[in-house]
N, C-alpha and C positions, 0 to 999 in steps of 0.2 A: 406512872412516871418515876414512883421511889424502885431506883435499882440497889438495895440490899444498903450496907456501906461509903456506896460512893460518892464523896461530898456534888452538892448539887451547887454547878456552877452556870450562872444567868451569863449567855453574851449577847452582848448588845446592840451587836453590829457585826452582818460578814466577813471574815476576813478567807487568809488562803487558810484548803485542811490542814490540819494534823490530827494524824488518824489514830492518833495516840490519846485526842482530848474524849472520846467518848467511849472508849475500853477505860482508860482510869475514872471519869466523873460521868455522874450525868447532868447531860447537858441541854439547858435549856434557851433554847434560839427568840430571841424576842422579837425579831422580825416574823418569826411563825404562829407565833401565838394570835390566837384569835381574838381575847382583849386581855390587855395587861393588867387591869383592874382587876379579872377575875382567878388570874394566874395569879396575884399577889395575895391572893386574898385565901388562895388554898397553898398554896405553895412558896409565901415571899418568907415563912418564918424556918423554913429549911433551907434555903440559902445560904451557901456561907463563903464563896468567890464570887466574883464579876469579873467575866473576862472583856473588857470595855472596848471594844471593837471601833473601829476606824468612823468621827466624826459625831458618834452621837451622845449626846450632852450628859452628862449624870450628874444630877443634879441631887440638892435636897431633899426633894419630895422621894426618890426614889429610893436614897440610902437609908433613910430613915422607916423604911417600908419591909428592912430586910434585918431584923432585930440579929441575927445569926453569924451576918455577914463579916468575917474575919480580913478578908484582902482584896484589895483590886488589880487585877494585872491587866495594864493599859497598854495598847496597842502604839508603839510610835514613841519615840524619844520625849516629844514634848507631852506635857498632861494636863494643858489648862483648857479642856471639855470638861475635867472633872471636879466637881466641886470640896477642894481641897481642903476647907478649913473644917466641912462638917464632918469630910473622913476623918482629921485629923479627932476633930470634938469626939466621935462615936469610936476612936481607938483603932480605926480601920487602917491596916498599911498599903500603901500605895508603891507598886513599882512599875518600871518603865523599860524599854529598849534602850538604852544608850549602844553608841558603838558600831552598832549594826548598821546605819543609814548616812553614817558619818561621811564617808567618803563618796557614798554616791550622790546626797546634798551637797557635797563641794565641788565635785565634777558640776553641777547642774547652776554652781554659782558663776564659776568661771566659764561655761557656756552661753550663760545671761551677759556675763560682764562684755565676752567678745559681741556676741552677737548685740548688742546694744551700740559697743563702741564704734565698731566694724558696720552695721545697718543692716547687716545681713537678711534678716525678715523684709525689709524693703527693698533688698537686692533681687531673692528671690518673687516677691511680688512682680517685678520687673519684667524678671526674666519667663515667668506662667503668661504672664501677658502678653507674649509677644515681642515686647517691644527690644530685643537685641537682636531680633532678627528681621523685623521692619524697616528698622531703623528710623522709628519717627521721633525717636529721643535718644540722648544720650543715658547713661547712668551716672551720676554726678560722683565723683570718688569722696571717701568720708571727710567729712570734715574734720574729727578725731581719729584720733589712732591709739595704741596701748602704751608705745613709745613716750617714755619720759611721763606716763604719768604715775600719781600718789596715790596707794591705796589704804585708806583708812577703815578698820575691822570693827563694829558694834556687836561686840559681843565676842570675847576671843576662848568661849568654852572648847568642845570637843571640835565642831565642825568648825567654828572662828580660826581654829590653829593650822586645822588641814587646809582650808582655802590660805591662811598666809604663809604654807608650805608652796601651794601651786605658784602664787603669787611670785613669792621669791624667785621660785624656779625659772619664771619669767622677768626675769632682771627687774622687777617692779618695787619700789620702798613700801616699806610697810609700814603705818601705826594702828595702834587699838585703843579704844576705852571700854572700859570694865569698871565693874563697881568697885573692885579693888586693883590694883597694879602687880601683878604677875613676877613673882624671882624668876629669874638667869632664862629671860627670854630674850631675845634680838631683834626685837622690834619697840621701837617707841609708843610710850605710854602718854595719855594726855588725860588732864583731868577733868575735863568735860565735852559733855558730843559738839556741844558750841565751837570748843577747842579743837577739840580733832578736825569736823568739819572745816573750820577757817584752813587749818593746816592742810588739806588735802584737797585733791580734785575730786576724788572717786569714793564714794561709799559703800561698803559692802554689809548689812545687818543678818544677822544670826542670833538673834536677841530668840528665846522662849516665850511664848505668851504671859496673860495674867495681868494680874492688879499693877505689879510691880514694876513695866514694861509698856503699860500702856501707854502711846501718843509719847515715848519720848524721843522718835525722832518728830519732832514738833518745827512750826514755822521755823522758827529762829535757828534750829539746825542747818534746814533744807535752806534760806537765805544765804545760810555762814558757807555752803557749799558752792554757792554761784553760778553764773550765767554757763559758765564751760563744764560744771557739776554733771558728776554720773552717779546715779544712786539703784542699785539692787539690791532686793529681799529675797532671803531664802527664809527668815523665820518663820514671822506671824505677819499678817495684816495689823494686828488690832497695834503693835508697837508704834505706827506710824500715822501723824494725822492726814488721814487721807485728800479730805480736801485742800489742804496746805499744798501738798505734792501734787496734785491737779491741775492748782491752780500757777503753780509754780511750771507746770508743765508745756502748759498750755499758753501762757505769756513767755515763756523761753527763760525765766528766771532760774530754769533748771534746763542745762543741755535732753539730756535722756535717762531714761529709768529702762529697769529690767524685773518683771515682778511675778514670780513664783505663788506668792500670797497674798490676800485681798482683805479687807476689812470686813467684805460680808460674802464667806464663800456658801453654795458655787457660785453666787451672781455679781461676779464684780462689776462697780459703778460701770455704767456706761459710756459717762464720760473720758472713762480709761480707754477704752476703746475705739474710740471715736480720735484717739489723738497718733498722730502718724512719728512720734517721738517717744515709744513705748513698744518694749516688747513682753507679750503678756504669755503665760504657762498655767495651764490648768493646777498647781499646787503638786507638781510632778517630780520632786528633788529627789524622794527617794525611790520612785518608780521602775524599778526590775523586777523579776520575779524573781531572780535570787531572793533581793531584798527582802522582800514583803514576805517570802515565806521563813525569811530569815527571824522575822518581828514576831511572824504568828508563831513559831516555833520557842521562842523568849517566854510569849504569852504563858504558853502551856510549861515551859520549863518552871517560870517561878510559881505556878501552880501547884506543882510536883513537887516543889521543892517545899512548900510551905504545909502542906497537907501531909506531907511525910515525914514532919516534922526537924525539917532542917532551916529553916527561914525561909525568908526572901532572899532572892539570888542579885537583885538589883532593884533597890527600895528607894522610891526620893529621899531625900535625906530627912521631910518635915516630918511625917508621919511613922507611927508605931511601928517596932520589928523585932515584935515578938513572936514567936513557932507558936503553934495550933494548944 
């Protein structure tokens, strides 16, 4: 398995080729391995990347397994699969895709947001069913419309700006809350989600996962939103308390939701499911193949880049970035 030279890099999860990653390193596929115990145990002290492929956790027990290991290149913009504070402890630098999925998670917000508003999903239910051409019911037309409503942005980083560019474009007001308040931007700022929520009809979340994130769209938010309230996620699940929004969902305390993300993927609650005022997306925002070969292509770039002695090409900000 030792090819001469070339830094040995663990991924940890499928993603698309790049047929570049096993002419430069070698690589070692942890889905193929027969037990990881035994891989580590002959091979975890030559490691010195992780290329952290799509969903699977890396955690303490693993970094700490790979004495060697210099950097992690994570698959996907967001990077709280990975256990951030031990990289940071053990020196390891962490970098991520920004940019690349930007815009195709905000096409996929503002397709939740219509399709929510609009009923679409229940429209077509309708129409597979027979019934517009039965005629044993009518289709009841929306109760909402996109017309005159507020849309309020949790989280107005990369993909936060792009969806309040769509946004605009659609004659629609925009505000945001952030943990800080943004220069010479054109959109209203509020200084808490309580705040924004009262102020707007519509929420749209783009928040990142993590500690930092967690549950803070909370009851008192999802209440301050109201009975006419629209609320879509394109970030994380774990930002929002799930049962809050269920239960809000399901009494009508909240009109409808749109949700990309779940608290516990792939099996979100059921009682999501089970409710006819939600439209639900297997965690699809950035889902093309452009895309995705876009991310694995980043993977392998800031591998390249760091092993060749030039850094990290796009480093979160917390962690180490220093060259080999």
């Amino acid at each position: 398995m030792n090819n001469g030279l070339r830094p040995h890099i663990l991924m940890t999860a499928a993603m698309p080729p790049v047929a570049a990653f096993d002419e430069r390193f070698t690589v070692h596929r942890l889905w193929e391995l027969p037990n990881l115990e035994t891989f580590l145990a002959k091979f975890g002290e030559h490691v010195s990347g992780l290329a952290a492929g799509p969903r699977y956790m890396v955690e303490a027990k693993l970094l700490e397994r790979l004495p060697k290991l210099k950097i992690i290149a994570n698959y996907g913009a967001g990077y709280d699969k990975i256990d951030i504070d031990t990289a940071h402890r053990l020196g390891v630098t962490v970098t991520h895709t920004p940019d690349i999925l930007t815009e195709e998670c905000a096409d996929t917000a503002i397709g939740l947001l219509i399709s929510t508003v609009r009923r679409f999903r229940q429209a077509e239910d309708y129409l597979r069913a027979g019934h517009w051409v039965d005629n044993t019911s009518r289709m009841p037309p929306s109760t909402t419309s996109l017309r005159g409503r507020s849309i309020g942005i949790v989280g107005l980083g990369r993909i936060g700006k792009a969806i309040a560019r769509r946004c605009t474009a659609m004659a629609l007001d925009v505000s945001y809350w952030g943990r800080t308040k943004q220069a010479n931007l054109p959109y209203t700022y509020h200084n808490s989600l309580v705040e924004l929520a009262t102020a707007v009809d519509t929420l749209i979340v783009a928040l990142p996962g993590g500690s930092g994130t967690r549950a803070v769209v909370n009851k008192a938010v999802i209440a301050a939103l109201g009975p006419t309230g629209v609320f879509v996620n394109v970030g994380r699940g774990t930002t929002v308390d799930e049962p809050a929004l269920i239960d809000a969902l399901r009494y009508r305390r909240l009109h409808a939701a749109g949700l990309d993300v779940f608290m516990n993927e792939p099996t979100p609650a059921a009682e999501l499911a089970a409710l006819d005022n939600v439209v639900l997306l297997p965690h699809i925002g950035s889902a093309t193949e452009a895309t995705w070969q876009g991310i694995a292509q980043s993977v392998f770039d800031n591998l390249q880049s760091w092993f060749d002695g030039n850094g990290p090409l796009t480093p979160i900000p917390r962690t180490a970035a220093s060259t080999t």
